[in-house]
C-alpha positions in Angstrom: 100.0 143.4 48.5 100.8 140.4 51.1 100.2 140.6 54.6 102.1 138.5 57.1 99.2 137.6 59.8 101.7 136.9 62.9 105.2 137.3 63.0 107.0 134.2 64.5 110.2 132.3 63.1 107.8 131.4 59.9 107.3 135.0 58.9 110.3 135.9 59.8 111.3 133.9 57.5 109.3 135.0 54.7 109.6 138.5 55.4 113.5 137.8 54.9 112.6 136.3 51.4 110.0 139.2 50.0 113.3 141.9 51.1 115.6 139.4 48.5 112.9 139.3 46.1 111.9 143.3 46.4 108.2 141.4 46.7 106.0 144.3 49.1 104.7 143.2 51.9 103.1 144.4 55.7 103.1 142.4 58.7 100.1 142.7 61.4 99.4 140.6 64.3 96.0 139.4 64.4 95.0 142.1 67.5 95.7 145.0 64.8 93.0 144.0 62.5 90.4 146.0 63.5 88.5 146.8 60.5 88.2 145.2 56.7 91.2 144.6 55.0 92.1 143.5 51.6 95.4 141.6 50.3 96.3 139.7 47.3 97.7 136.9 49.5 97.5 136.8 53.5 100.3 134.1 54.7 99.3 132.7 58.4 101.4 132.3 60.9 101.3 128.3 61.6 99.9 128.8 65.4 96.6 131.2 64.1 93.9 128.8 63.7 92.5 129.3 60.2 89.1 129.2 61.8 90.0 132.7 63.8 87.8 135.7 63.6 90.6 137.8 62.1 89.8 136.1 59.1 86.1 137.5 58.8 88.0 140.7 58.6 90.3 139.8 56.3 90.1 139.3 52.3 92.2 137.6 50.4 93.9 134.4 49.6 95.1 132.9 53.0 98.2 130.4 53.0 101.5 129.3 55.0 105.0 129.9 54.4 105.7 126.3 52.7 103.2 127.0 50.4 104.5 130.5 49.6 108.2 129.1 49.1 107.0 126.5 46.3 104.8 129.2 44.4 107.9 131.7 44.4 111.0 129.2 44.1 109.8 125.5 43.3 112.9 124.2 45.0 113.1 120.5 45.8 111.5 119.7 48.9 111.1 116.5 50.6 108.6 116.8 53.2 108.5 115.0 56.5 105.3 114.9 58.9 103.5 112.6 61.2 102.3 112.8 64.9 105.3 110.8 66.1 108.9 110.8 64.7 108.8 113.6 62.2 111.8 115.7 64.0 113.9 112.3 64.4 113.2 111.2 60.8 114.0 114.6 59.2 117.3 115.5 60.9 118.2 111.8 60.0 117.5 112.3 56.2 119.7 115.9 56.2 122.4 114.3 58.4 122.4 111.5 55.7 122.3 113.4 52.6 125.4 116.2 54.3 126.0 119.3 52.6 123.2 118.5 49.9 120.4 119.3 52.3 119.1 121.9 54.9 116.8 121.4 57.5 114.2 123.8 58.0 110.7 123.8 59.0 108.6 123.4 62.2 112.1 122.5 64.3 112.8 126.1 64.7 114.4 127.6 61.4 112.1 128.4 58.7 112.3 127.3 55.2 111.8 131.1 54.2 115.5 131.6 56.2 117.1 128.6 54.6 116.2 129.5 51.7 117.5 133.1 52.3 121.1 131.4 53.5 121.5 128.1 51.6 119.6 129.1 48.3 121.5 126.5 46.0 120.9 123.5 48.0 120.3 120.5 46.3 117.2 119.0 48.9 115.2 121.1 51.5 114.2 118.9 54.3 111.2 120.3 55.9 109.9 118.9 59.0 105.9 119.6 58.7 103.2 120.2 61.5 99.7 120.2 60.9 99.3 123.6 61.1 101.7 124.1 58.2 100.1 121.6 56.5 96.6 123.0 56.2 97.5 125.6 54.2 98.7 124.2 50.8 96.9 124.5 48.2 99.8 124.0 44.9 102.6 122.6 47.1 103.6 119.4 45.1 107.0 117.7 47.2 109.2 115.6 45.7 108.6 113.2 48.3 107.1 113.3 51.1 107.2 111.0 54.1 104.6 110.5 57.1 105.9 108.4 60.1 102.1 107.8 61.5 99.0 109.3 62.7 97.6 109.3 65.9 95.4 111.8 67.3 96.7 114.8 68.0 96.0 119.1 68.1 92.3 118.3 68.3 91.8 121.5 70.0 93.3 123.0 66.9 91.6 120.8 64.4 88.5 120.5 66.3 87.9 116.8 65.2 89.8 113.9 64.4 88.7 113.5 60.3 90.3 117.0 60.1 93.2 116.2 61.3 94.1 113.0 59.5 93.1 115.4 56.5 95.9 117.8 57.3 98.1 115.3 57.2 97.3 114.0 53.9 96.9 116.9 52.2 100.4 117.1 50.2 99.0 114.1 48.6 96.5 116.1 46.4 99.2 117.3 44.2 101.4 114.8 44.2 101.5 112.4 40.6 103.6 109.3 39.1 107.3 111.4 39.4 106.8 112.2 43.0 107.1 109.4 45.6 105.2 108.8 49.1 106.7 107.0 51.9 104.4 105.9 54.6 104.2 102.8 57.6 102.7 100.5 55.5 100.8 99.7 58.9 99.0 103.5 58.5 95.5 102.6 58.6 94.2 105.9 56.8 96.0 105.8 53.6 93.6 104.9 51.1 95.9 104.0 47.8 93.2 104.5 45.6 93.4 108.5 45.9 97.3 107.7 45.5 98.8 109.1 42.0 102.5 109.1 43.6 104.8 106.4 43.9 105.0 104.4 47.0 107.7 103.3 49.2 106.3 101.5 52.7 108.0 100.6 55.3 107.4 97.9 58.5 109.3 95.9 61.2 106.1 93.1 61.5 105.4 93.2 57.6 107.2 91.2 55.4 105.4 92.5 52.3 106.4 96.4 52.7 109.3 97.3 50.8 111.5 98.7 53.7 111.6 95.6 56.7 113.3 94.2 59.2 114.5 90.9 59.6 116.7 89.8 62.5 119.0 92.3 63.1 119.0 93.6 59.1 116.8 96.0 57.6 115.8 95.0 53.5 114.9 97.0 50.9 112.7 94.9 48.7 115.0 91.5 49.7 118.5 93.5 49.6 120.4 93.7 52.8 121.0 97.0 53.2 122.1 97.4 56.9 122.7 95.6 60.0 121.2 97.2 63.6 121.7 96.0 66.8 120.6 97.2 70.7 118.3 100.1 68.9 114.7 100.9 70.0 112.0 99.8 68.0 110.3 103.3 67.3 114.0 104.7 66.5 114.4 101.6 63.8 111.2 102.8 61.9 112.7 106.2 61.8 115.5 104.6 60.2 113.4 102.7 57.4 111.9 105.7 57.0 115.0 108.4 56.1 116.7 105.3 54.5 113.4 105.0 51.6 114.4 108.7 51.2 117.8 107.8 50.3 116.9 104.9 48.0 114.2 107.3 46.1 116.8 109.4 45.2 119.3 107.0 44.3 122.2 108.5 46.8 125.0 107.0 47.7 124.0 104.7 50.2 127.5 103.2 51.6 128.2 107.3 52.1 124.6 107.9 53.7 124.9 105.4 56.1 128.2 106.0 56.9 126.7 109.7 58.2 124.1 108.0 59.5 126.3 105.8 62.0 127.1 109.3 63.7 123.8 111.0 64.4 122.9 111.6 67.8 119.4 111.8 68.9 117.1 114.5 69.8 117.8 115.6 73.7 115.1 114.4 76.0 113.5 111.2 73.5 114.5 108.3 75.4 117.4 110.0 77.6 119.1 107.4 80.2 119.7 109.7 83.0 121.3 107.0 84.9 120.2 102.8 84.3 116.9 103.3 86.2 115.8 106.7 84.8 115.0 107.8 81.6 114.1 111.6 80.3 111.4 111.6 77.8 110.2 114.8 77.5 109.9 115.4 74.3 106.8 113.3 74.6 103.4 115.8 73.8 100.8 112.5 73.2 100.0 109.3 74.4 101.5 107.5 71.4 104.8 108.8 71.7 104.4 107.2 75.5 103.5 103.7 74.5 106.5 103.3 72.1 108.7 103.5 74.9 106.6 102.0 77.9 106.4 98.6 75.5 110.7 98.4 76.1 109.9 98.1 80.4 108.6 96.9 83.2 108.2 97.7 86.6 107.4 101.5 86.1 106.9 104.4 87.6 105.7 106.8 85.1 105.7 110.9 85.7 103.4 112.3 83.4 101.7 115.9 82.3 101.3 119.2 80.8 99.0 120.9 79.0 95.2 119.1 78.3 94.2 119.9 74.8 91.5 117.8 75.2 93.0 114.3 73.3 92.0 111.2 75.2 95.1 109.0 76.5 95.5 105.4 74.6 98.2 102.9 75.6 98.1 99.2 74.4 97.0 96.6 77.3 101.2 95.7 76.8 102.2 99.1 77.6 99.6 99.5 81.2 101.1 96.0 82.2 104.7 97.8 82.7 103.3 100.5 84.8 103.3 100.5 88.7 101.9 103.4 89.7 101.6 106.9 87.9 102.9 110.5 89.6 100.4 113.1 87.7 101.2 116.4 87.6 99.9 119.9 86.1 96.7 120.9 84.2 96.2 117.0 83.0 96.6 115.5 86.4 92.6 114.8 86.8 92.2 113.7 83.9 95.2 111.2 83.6 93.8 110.1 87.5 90.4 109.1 85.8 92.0 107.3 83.1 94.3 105.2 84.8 91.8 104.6 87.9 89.4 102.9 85.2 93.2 100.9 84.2 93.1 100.2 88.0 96.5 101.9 88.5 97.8 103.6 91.3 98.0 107.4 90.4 99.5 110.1 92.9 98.8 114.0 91.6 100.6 116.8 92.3 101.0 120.6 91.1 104.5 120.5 89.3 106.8 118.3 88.0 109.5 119.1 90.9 107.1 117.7 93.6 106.1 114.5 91.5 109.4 113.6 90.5 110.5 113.8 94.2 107.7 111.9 95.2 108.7 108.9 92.3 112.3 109.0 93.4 111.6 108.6 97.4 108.7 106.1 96.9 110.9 103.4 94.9 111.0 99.7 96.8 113.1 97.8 94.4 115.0 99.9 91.9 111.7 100.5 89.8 112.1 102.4 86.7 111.4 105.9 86.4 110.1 107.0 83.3 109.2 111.1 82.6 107.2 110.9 79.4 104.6 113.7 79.7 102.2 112.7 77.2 100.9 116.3 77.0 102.6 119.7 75.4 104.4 121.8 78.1 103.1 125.2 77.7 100.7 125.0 81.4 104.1 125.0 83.0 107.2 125.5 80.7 107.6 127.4 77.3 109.1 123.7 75.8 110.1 120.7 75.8 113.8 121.7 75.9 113.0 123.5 78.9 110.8 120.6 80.9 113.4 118.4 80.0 116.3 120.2 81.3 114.6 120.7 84.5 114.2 116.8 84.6 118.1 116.4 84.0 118.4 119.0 87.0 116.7 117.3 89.2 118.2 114.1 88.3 121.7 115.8 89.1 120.5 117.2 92.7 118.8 113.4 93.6 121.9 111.5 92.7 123.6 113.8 94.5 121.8 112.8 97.9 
């Protein structure tokens, strides 16, 4: 018997695929477990810590829905994680490779639907948290690509060495026909535990097999595409979908092609008008830096919810900033940081009140940059939704 432990979009998912399979199954929520039980296989829901006290109750061999997939299916996966860039990189690779790939995962549709509605496709693309992560145990991707780490979900993973492990889990099974594609700036890869091919990429490092030169991007000394007026950050996401395509030996002239037409995530980087930009889709400090590196003059609107991760930007990045407009559960804490930066920080209880407060306080046109570095959920259910309040706002201001 297999229990579902939680029923979000992932078990959905799976439930979905045990129907098409006629595999038996029962789903529970963690709050019915009141007593022993025991299952052949128990597949957590991504946001149930593996360290919950359900699982003193429960027996039986605990895993996620990627894992699940490969044991029942095998299909051809190319995983994508990181703590910055993983959506980006992902939808690029599927908009690349067209109607040979699906995009499933941690955005929001499950790779137990997709592989319910698109079962003969070529490549699943699955876009990878942590939390997924943590339980494989056989999953062997084809490839697999990680954009960076940074820490992040400490309050899930309780300490950083646990985290970087999640992410570098998928290497365990991974051998000489697989291939691993990484910032060849990553400073926790240790290439010694590495049985998989390797494909780096870098924009400063002239030795990585992906780089950048000028305004054209090499694959070991082959021009293979010319970029102008494109943000740093977004160029690595480039490299990085591009090594996909080169590992698989696609069409390239037809991937780029598809390429030229992909339109960014809402609310990464969003002008709003020339002076201010919408970057909610920021959740950590990292995310922040990239795009505080590309101004000056700046007042930043920052906050959300404190999971308990300190706040790092590089000495290039606190130069830019003016002053700081704190809002939500982080305010305090973001206060103490930049107070020790010596940087002028105002708090306040929402983000309504400390946009407002940016927008009316401007002297010369400064730049007004929303890039939380914190995840939403003390104030809005998502990014999508902080976001689009942002825009709202922006529309009413403009208006005055």
């Amino acid at each position: 018997m297999i229990l579902l432990l939680g029923y979000g979009i992932a078990n959905k998912g799976i439930s979905r695929l045990l129907d098409k399979l006629h595999e038996i199954y029962i789903i529970k929520n963690s709050e019915e477990i009141i007593n022993e039980e025991d299952y052949n296989l128990i597949i957590r829901s991504p946001g149930i810590n593996p360290k919950d006290k359900v699982f003193n109750l429960l027996k039986g061999e605990v895993i996620t829905d990627i894992e699940l997939v490969y044991r029942l299916l095998h299909p051809y996966i190319i995983l994508v994680s990181g703590s910055n860039g993983k959506t980006t990189i992902a939808s690029m690779i599927s908009t690349m490779l067209g109607n040979d790939a699906v995009l499933c995962g941690n955005m929001g549709y499950s790779i137990g639907d997709a592989l319910v509605d698109y079962p003969n496709k070529k490549y699943y693309v699955v876009e990878a948290s942590s939390f997924m992560l943590l339980g494989i145990k056989e999953l062997k991707p084809n490839i697999y690509v990680l954009s960076n780490i940074s820490p992040c979900h400490i309050d899930y993973h309780k300490t950083l060495e646990n985290y970087i492990n999640s992410k570098l889990k998928p290497l365990n099974n991974m051998d000489n026909k697989d291939i691993f594609i990484y910032m060849k700036e990553n400073k926790y890869i240790n290439l010694n535990k590495i049985n998989s091919k390797t494909i780096t990429y870098s924009q400063a490092n002239t030795s990585s097999s992906i780089t950048k030169i000028g305004n054209n991007i090499y694959f070991k000394e082959k021009k293979i595409l010319t970029i102008k007026n494109v943000r740093s950050y977004i160029i690595l996401n480039i490299m990085a979908a591009l090594g996909v395509i080169i590992s698989l030996n696609y069409d390239l002239k037809l991937a780029i092609k598809r390429l030229k037409k992909y339109k960014l995530m809402p609310y990464r980087a969003q002008l709003e008008n020339k002076y201010i930009i919408n970057d909610a889709k920021s959740t950590n400090s990292e995310a922040t830096n990239q795009l505080l590196k590309e101004y000056n003059n700046v007042y930043l609107i920052c906050g959300g919810f404190d999971r308990g991760i300190p706040i790092y930007l590089s000495k290039e990045s606190l130069n830019n900033i003016k002053c700081v407009f704190a809002y939500g559960d982080s305010k305090d804490k973001i206060e103490a940081y930049f107070y020790s930066k010596n940087i002028r920080v105002f708090k306040f209880e929402n983000l309504k009140e400390a946009y407002y407060n940016a927008y009316y306080n401007r002297i010369n046109k400064e730049y007004i940059i929303y890039s939380p570095m914190y995840p939403s959920y003390d104030q809005f259910n998502s990014f999508m939704e902080r976001g689009l309040l942002f825009h709202e706002l922006t529309k009413e201001l403009l208006k005055k």
